[in-house]
Every structure is written in C-alpha cells, then in structure tokens.
C-alpha positions as CSV (number, residue, x, y, z in Angstrom):
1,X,5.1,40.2,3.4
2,X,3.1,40.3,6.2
3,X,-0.3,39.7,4.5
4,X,1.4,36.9,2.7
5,X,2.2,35.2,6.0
6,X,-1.3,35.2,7.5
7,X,-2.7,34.5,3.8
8,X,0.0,31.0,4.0
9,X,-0.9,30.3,7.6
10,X,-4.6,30.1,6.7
11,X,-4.3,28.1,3.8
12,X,-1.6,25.7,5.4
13,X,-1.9,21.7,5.5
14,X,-5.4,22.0,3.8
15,X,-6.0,20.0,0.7
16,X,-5.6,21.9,-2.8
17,X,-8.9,22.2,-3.7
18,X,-9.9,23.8,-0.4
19,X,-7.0,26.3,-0.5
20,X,-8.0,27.5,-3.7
21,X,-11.3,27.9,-2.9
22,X,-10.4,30.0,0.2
23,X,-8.3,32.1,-1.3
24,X,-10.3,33.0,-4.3
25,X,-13.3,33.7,-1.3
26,X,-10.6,35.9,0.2
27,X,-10.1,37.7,-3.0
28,X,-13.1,39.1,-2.9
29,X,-12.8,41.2,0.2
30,X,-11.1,44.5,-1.4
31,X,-8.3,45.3,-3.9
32,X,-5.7,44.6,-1.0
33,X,-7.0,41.3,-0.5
34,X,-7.1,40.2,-4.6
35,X,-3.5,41.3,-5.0
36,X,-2.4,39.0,-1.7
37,X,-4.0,36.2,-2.9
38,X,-2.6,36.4,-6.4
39,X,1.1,36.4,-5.3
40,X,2.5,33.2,-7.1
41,X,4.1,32.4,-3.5
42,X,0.6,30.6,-2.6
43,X,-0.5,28.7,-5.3
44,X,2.3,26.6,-5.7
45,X,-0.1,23.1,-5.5
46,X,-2.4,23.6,-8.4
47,X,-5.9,21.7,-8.3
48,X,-7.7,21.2,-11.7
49,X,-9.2,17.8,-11.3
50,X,-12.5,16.6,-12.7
51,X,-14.4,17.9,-9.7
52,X,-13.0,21.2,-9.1
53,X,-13.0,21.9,-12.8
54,X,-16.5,20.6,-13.1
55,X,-17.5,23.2,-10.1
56,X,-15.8,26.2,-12.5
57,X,-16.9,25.3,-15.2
58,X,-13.9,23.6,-16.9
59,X,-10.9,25.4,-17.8
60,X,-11.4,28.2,-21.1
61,X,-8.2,29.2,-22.2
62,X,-8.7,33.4,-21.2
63,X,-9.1,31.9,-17.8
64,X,-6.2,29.8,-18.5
65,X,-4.2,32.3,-19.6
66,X,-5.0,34.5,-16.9
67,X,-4.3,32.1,-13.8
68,X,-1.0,30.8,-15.8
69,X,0.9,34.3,-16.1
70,X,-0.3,35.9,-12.9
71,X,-0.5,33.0,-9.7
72,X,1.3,29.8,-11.6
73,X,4.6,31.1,-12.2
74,X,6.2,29.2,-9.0
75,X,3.7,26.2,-9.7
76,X,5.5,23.0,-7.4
77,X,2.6,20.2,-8.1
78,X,0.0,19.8,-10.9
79,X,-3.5,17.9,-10.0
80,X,-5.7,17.2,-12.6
81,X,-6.5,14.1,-12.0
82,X,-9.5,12.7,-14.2
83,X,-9.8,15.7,-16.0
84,X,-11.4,15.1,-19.1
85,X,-11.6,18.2,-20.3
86,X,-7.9,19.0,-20.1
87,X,-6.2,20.0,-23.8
88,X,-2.8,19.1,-25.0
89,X,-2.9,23.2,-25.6
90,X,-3.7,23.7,-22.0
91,X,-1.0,21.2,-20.6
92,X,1.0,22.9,-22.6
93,X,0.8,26.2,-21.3
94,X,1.0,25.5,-17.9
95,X,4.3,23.7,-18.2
96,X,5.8,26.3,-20.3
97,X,5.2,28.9,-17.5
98,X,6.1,26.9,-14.2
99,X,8.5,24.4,-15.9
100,X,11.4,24.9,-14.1
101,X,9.7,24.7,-10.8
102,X,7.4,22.0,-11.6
103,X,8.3,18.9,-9.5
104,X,5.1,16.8,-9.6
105,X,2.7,16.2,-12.1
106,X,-0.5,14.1,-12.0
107,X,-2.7,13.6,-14.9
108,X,-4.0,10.4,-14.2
109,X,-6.9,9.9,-16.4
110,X,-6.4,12.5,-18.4
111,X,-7.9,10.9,-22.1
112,X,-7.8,14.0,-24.6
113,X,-3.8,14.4,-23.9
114,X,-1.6,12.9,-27.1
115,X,1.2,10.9,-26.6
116,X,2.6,13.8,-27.7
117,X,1.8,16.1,-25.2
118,X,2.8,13.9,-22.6
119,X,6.6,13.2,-23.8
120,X,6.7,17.2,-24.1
121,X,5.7,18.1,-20.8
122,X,7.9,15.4,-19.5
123,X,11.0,17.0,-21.7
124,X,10.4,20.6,-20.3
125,X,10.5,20.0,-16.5
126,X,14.4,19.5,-15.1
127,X,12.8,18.9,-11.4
128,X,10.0,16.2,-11.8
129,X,10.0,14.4,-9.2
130,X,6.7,12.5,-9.5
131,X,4.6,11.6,-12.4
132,X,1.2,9.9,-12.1
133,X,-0.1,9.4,-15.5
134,X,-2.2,6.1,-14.7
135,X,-5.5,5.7,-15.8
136,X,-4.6,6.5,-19.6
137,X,-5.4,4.1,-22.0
138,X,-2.3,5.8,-24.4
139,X,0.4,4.9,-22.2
140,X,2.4,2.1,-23.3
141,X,5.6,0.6,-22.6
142,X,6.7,2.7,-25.6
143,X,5.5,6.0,-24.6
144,X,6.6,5.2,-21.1
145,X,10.1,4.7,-22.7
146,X,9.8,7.6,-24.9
147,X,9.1,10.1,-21.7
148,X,11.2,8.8,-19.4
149,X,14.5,9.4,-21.6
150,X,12.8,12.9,-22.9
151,X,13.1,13.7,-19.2
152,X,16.6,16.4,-18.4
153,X,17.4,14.0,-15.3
154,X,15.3,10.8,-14.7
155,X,17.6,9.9,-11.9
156,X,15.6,12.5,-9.8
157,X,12.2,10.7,-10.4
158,X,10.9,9.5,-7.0
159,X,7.3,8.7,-7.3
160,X,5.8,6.7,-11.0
161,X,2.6,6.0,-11.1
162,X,1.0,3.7,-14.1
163,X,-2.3,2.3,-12.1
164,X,-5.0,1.3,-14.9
165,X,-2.5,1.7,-17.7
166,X,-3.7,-1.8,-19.7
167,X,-0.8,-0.8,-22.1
168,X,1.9,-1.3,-19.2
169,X,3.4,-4.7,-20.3
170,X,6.1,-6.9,-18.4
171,X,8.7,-5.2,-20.5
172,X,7.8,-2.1,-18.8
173,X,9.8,-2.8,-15.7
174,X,13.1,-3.5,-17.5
175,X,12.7,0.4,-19.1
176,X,11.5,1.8,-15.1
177,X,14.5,-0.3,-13.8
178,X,16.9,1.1,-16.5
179,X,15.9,4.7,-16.1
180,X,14.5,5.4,-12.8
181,X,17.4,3.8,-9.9
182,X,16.3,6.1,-7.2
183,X,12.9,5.5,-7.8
184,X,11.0,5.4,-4.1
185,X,6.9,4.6,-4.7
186,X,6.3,2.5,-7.9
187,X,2.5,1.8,-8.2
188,X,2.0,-1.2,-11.2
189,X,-2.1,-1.5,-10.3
190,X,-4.1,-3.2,-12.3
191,X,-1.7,-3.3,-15.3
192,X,-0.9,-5.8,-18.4
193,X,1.7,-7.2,-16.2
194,X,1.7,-11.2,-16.0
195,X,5.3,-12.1,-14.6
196,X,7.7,-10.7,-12.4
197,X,11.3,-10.3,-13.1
198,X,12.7,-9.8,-9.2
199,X,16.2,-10.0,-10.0
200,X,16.4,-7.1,-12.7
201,X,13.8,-5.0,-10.3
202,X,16.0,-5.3,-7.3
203,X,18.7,-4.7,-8.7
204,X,17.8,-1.6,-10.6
205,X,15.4,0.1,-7.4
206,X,17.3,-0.6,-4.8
207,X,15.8,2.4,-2.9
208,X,12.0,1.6,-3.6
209,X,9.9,2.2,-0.1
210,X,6.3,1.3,-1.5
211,X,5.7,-1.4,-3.7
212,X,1.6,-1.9,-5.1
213,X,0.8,-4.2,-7.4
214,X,-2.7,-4.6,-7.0
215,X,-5.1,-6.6,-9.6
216,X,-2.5,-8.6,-11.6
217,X,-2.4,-11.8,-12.5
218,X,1.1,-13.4,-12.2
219,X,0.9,-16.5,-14.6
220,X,3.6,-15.7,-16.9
221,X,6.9,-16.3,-14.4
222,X,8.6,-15.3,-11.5
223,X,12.5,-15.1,-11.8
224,X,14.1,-14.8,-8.3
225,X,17.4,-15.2,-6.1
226,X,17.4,-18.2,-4.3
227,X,18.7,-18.6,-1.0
228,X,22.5,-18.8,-1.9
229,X,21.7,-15.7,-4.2
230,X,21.2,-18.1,-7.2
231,X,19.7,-16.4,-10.1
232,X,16.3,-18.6,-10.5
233,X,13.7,-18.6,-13.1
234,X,10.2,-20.1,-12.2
235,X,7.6,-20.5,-15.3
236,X,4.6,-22.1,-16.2
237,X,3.8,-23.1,-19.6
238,X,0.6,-21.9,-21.3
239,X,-0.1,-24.7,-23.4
240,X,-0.7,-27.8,-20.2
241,X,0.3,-25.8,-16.9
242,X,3.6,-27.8,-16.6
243,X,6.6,-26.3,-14.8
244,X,9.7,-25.2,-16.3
245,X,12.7,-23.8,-14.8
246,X,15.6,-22.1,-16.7
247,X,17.6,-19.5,-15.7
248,X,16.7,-16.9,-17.8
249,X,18.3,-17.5,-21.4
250,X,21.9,-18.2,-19.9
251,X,21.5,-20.5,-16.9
252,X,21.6,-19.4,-13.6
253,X,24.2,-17.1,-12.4
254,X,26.1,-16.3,-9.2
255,X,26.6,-12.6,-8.2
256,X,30.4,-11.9,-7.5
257,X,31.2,-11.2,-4.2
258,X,31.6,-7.8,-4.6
259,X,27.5,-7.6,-5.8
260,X,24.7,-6.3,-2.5
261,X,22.4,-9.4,-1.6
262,X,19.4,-8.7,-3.6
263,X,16.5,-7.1,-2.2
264,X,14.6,-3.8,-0.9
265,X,16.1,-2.7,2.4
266,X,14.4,0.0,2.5
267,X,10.5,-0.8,1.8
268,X,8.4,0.4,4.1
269,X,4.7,-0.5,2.4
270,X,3.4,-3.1,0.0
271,X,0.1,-4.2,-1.4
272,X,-0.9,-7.5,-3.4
273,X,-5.0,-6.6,-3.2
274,X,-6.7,-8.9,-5.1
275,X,-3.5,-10.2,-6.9
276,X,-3.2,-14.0,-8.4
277,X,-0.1,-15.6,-8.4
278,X,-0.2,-19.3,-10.5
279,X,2.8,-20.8,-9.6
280,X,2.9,-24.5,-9.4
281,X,6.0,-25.6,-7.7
282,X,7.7,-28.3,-6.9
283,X,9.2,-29.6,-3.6
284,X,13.0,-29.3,-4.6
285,X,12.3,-25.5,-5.7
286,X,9.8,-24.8,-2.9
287,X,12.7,-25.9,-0.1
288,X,14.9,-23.7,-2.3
289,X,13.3,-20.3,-1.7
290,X,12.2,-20.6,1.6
291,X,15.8,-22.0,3.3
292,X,16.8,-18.7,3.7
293,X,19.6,-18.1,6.0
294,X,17.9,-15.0,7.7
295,X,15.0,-16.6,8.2
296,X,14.1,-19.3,11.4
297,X,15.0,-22.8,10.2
298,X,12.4,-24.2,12.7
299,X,9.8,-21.5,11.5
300,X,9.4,-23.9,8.3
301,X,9.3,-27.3,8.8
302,X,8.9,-29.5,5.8
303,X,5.2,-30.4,6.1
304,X,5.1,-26.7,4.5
305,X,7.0,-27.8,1.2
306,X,4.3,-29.2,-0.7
307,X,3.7,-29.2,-4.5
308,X,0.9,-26.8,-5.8
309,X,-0.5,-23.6,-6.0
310,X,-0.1,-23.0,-1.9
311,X,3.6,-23.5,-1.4
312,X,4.1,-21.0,-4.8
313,X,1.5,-18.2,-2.8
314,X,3.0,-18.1,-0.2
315,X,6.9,-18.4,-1.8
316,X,5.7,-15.6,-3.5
317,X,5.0,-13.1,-0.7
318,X,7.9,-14.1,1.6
319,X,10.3,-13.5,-1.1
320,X,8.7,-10.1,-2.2
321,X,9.8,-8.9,1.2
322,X,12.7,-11.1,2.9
323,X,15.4,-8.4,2.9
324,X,12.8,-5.9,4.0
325,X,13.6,-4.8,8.0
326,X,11.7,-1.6,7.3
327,X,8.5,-3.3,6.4
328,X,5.9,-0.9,7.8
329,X,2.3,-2.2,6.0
330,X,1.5,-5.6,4.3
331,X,-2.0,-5.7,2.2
332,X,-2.8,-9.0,1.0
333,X,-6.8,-8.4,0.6
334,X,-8.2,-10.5,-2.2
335,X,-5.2,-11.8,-2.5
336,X,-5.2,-15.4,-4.3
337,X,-5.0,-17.4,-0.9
338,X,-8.6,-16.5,-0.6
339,X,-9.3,-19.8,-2.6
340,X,-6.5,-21.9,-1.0
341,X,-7.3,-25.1,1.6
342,X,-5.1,-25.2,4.4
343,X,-4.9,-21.6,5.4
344,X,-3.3,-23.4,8.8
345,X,-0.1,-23.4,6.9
346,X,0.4,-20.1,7.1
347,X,1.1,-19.7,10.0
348,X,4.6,-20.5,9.1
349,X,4.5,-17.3,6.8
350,X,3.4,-15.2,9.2
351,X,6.5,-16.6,11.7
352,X,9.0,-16.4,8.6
353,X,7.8,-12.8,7.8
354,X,8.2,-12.2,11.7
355,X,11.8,-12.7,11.3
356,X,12.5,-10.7,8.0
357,X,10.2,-7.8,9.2
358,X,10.3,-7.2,12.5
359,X,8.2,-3.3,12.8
360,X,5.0,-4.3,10.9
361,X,2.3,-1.8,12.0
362,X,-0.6,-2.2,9.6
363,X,-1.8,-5.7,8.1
364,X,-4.9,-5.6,5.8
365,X,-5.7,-9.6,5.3
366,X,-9.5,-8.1,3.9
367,X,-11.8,-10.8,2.4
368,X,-9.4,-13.9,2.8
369,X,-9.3,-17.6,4.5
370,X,-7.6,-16.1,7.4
371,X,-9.3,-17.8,10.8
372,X,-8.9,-17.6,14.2
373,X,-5.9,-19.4,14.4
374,X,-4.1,-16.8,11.6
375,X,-5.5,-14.0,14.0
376,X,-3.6,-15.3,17.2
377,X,-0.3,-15.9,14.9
378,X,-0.5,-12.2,13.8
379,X,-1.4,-10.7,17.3
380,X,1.6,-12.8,18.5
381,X,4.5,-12.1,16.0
382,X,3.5,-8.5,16.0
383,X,1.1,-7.2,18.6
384,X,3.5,-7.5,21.2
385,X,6.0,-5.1,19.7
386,X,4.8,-2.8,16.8
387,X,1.2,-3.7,15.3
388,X,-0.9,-0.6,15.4
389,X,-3.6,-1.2,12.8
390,X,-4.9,-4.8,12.3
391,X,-7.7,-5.3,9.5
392,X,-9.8,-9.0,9.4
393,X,-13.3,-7.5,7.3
394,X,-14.8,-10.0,5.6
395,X,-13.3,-12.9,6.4
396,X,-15.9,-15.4,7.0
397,X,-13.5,-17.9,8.8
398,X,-12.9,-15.4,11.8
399,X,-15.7,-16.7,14.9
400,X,-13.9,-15.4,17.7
401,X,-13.2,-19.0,18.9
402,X,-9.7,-17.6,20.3
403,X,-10.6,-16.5,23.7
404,X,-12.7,-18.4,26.4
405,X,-15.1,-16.4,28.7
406,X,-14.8,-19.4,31.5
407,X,-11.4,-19.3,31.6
408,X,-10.3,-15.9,30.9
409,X,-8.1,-16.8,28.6
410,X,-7.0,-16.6,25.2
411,X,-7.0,-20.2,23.5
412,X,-5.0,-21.5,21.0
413,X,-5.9,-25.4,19.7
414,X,-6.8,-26.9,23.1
415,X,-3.9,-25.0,25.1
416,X,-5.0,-21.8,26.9
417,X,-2.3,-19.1,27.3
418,X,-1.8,-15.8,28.5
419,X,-0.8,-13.5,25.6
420,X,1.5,-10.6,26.5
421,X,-0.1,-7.0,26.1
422,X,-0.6,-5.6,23.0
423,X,0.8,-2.1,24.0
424,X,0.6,0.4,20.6
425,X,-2.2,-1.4,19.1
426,X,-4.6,1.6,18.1
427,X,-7.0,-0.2,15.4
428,X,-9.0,-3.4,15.0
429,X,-11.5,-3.7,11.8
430,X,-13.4,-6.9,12.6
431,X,-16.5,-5.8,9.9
432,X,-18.6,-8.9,8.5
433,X,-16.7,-11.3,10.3
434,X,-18.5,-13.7,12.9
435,X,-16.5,-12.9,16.3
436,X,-17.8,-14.2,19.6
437,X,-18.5,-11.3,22.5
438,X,-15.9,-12.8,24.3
439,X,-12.9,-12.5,21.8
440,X,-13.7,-9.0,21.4
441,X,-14.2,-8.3,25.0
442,X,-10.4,-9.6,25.3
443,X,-9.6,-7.8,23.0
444,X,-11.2,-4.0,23.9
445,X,-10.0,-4.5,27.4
446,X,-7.6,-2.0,28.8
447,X,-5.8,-4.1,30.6
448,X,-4.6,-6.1,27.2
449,X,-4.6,-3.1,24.2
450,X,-4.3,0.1,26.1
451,X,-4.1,2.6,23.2
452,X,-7.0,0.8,21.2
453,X,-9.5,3.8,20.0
454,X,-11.2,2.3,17.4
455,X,-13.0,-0.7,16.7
456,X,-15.2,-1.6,13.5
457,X,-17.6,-4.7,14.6
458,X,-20.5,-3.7,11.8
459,X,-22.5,-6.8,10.8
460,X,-20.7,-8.6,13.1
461,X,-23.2,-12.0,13.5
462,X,-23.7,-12.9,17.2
463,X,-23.0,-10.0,18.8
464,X,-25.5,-8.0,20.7
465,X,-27.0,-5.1,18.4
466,X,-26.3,-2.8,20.0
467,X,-22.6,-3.1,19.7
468,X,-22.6,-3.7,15.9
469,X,-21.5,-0.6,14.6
470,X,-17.7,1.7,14.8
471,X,-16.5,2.5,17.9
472,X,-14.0,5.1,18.6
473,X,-12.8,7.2,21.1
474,X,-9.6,9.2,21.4
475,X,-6.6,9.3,23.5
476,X,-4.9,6.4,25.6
477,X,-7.3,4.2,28.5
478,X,-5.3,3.0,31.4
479,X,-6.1,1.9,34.4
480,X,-3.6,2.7,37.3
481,X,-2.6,4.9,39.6
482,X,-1.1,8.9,38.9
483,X,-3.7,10.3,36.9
484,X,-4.8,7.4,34.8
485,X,-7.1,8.1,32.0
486,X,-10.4,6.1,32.0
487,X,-12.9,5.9,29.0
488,X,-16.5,5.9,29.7
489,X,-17.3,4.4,26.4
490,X,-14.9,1.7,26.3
491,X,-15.2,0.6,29.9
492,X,-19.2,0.5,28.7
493,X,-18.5,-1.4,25.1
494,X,-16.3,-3.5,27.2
495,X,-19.2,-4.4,30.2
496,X,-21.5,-5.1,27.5
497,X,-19.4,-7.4,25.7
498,X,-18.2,-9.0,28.7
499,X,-21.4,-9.9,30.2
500,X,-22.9,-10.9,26.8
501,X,-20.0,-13.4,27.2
502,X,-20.7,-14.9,30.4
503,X,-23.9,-15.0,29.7
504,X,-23.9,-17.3,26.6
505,X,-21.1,-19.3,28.0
C-alpha cells in the first residue's frame, strides 16, 4: 500500500499520456516495481489516442488482451481520441472488462467503429457520465437516439459531445433535451444544425453550465420566450428571405404560473466562434425581445430597434444568456457581427449583458468590428468588478485612440474621464490590432490593472519593436507602502511605452 502511494503521488495531476508513460518507465526498474505499477488502482484514466498509440505502435489485440485483464479492471475514463486504428473488437473488450466503472468515454474520431459498436458500449456502462463521440461521420440523430435510450440511466449523463458530427441535425436537440435533463456541457460545434429551438432546450437542460455552438449557421429559425414569457417563433423563408412568425404549429403559448421562467441559471461559459445567425427582424419583434424586465430600460433606447440583420445578432446573443447570473466566459470570435456596420450599437449589448451577467471574467471578441469605443464599454461594465481575461486579436478597428498621453486620461468621444481600477484583471491579448503606446501604457500601469501578468502586443502596428512580442510576468505589482511588490519588467515595458507616447504626442 505503501508503494502504491508514492507510485499515485508521482503520477498525480499529470496528463494521461504522461502517466502512462512514467509508469511503464518505472516498471522497468525490478520485479517489485512491474507489479506496483500494474495494480489496476493507477490506471484508472486510460490514454489510447492517435498519438500515443501511434508511439506503440497501435493497439494488437495480445497487448490488448494483456493491459485489459491485468491494469484496466477499475478503468474510470477512456481517451482515444482520433484513433483510427481502434476496432469495434477492441472497444469491445475494454468495455466488457471496466464496464461497471467506466464513467467517461471519448472516441471522438474514432472512423472504423460501427454504429453498432457504439450503441453497445453505450448499453453496457450504468455510470457514463460523459461521452464525446464527435468527429464521426456515423453519428446521426438516429444513432444518437439509438445510444442514448440503450444507456441503463441517461439521467446521469453530464458531459455530450457531438463537435464535427455533420449527421447532428436540428432534430437532434429535441432527443438530447428528452433524454439527457441533467445534462451540464453540451458541445453542438460545427454540426448540421440550422435553427434553434430555445424554448424546448431550456426547458429540457435546465442545469446546462457550458453551451458551444461554434461554426453553425442559424438560417433556419429561432423559437424563443419573449419578454412576458411568450412562446415566440422567428423564421426566415428560404425561397425570398421574408419573415414569418408563428408560434410553432399551435400559436404562441403562455406558461402557467406554476412553470420556472425559462432560461439557464446556471451557465457559466458559452461560445458562438465563427457562428452566423440570419435573422431579419422587424421593429415590433425586435422591441419584443429585448424589453426584458431584468434588463436596464435606459440601457436600450429605441435608436437600437432597427430592422435587419444587426438588431436579429445581437437579439440573438442577449437572449442566449439573459437568465444567466453565473455567466463566467463569453466567445463571440468570428462571430457574424464581424460583417455588421454600426458596431457602435453595441454598446447597448454590452450594458444589457452587464445587467443579466454581472461576474464575466473572460471575453474573447477575436477577429470582429469591435473598436475602441466597444473596448472602453467592456473595460467599464466589467473591468471594474470581475474581468480577468480580455481578448481583442485581430480586430483591425482597435487603434488605441482611447487614452490621451497629454492629458493622462482615458477618452471616450470627446469627454476625458477617469476610469476606476481594473483590480483582478490578469490578461490582455491585443495581437494584430493597431493600439497606440499610450493606450497600452494606461493600460500596463500598476496603478490602473494591478494583477495584469500578461500582455500579448505581437504585430501590433505603431508600437516600438521592441515591445511587439508576449509579455508576462508572475505574481501581483503594486506600488505602496508594507512590502509592496514591484516588477522590473513591467515598470520597464511600462517606461518604454510611456515615453514612446509622449514622444509622438
């Protein structure tokens, strides 16, 4: 027991891979050593991915064999991602022996397994917990129905992962919904999906904490509840683009008062990279969705309601996430407003989101129309209490207009104001952007972000060379009295920056 300790303590919080590894180099040592690291208690995460299995050789089926009945009896987790090589024979084999421990199983791109196999090995496992099987070109809102009622309790399912599945259709979330009510991460990447049916999804995954739909292409619907908890469809037609609204087949309908408002209170992350949403609205349903009664009346005025493609984006997102207080991360790279005009109207999405979402730490706005006007709003809805992580890379619209060297201030239209501190603000990603030395001078001093330890300024245009690179630098940097810590790097990065400032004012 004691050799199984140290064995667990030297393989602990390392990644799969390189626990097996180190163990199979510590069964080499003696005979002592190759029965320790045998015991089934330490290979409970199994790694046979394409690249470890390409490293030993594949699996055979004598090795197979071997590893199944002597280490994989208390198997917990299954890895084997992208593993071509992997046979419905060997799939089959593993589950047999560590099915009634098995909790997660991965085979994301996993092409030589039958439908099949897959509906079997979901059938055999009482404790799955999590079940990645994007990636496969078999999977199919058929199969995914045919494995998720093959499972001995899919109310236990917590993670489902169908990225890259092109055989994922919309129909697919009415059989997740059905089946899966405590499901917590739901990952719908790159999928066949082409509307969105919010009512049935809230209802049915109330507990869902990460939401990513990246790379679809929502042109086929949106049905939502309004404001007053209305159930509203919104559809274009495919023949000329016009709008239709219905209710879904039977007008819509009011939830009793013994019903939940509608909506994920407990998602903490969601990501729309590189999504498009084609929703042409008009003004009467625009003002629908956004007078929400938690939300600011004064953060949306009516200039916002406009008809077109803009008031439907940005509809969209706020009502992905308006019962959301948890909301922790926000990714909106390449999302469709990259090819919006006006991205100065957002600014009333960012206050509205302010209001529903209070404890946002990480935004990722990569490769949009954000400018420097949609950097101030974020910085000032959430920098003051929760930001951590901000990410602006590749947004050519950001030049670092927002803070004046002369004045020392930060400048918003032609009013200069003081912004507060931004006081757990750790990361700034200004790549490929075209920021001024004095914006990010304001922003890397200690005075204004004092936990900031990493900045990304790499082909930043019009900064001085030698600053265009990743800075980082650990631990907190402020300045005061009592033992205050002060970094040598950033007060450097900082003079640099500063008088680069001055000196082009």
């Amino acid at each position: 027991e004691l050799w199984e300790m140290i064995f667990a303590f030297s393989v602990a919080g390392e990644e799969p891979a390189v626990a097996q590894r180190a163990l199979a180099q510590l069964a080499r040592v003696c005979r002592l050593w190759r029965d320790v690291a045998a015991l089934p208690s330490l290979w409970r995460t199994v790694d046979v991915s394409a690249a470890v299995a390409a490293g030993t050789g594949g699996l055979s089926t004598a090795v197979l064999e071997r590893e199944c009945q002597s280490r994989w009896r208390r198997l917990h987790a299954l890895v084997a991602t992208d593993n071509r090589t992997l046979q419905p024979g060997a799939l089959r084999r593993i589950v047999a022996v560590g099915a009634e421990t098995l909790r997660s199983l991965d085979l994301s791109g996993c092409e030589r397994l039958t439908t099949d196999s897959l509906r079997e090995a979901c059938s055999k496992c009482p404790r799955l917990e999590a079940l990645a099987v994007g990636g496969t070109r078999k999977v199919s809102s058929l199969l995914l129905r045919a494995c998720l009622t093959a499972l001995p309790a899919p109310e236990q399912l917590r993670r489902l992962s169908l990225g890259r599945c092109r055989g994922v259709m919309t129909s697919s979330l009415g059989i997740i919904a059905q089946y899966c009510g405590a499901l917590h991460h739901l990952d719908i990447a790159e999928t066949s999906v082409r509307s969105l049916d919010l009512v049935a999804m809230q209802a049915g995954l109330p507990h869902l904490r990460t939401l990513i739909l990246d790379g679809l292409n929502i042109d086929g619907g949106v049905r939502f509840p309004a404001a007053n908890d209305e159930y509203v469809s919104l559809t274009v037609a495919a023949e000329d683009g016009r709008e239709a609204r219905g209710g879904g087949g039977g007008g819509p309908r009011v939830p009793s008062a013994g019903e939940r408002p509608l909506g994920w209170p407990q998602l903490r992350e969601i990501s729309l990279a590189d999504t498009r949403v084609f929703l042409p609205v008009s003004f009467k349903t625009a003002a629908v969705m956004w007078q929400d009664p938690l939300a600011d009346p004064d953060a949306v005025p009516s200039v916002l309601l406009v008809d077109g493609e803009l008031a439907g984006c940005m509809a969209f997102v706020y009502l992905l996430v308006r019962r959301s207080p948890l909301l922790e991360c926000i990714d909106l790279s390449l999302f469709s407003l990259q090819k919006l005009p006006g991205y100065g109207h957002f600014h009333y999405l960012w206050r509205a989101l302010r209001v529903c979402c209070p404890g946002v730490r990480r935004i990722a706005v990569i490769a949009t129309m954000l400018g420097d006007a949609g950097v101030l709003d974020i910085l000032g809805c959430w920098g003051p209490c929760s930001l951590r992580r901000l990410s602006v890379s590749r947004c050519c619209y950001v030049s670092g207009t927002f803070w004046s060297a002369e004045l020392g201030k930060w400048v918003s239209g032609r009013v200069s104001k003081e912004l507060p501190v931004f006081p757990l603000l750790e990361s700034l990603d200004f790549s490929y952007t075209c920021p001024t030395s004095g914006s990010v001078a304001g922003l890397v001093d200690p005075a204004v972000c004092p936990r900031l330890c990493y900045v990304d300024l790499t082909g930043c245009r019009g900064l001085p060379r030698v600053v265009k690179r990743k800075h980082e630098w650990g631990g907190m940097c402020l300045r005061g009295e009592g033992g205050a810590v002060v970094c040598a790097r950033r007060d450097e990065l900082f003079a640099v920056l500063r008088k680069d400032a001055m000196d082009s004012h």
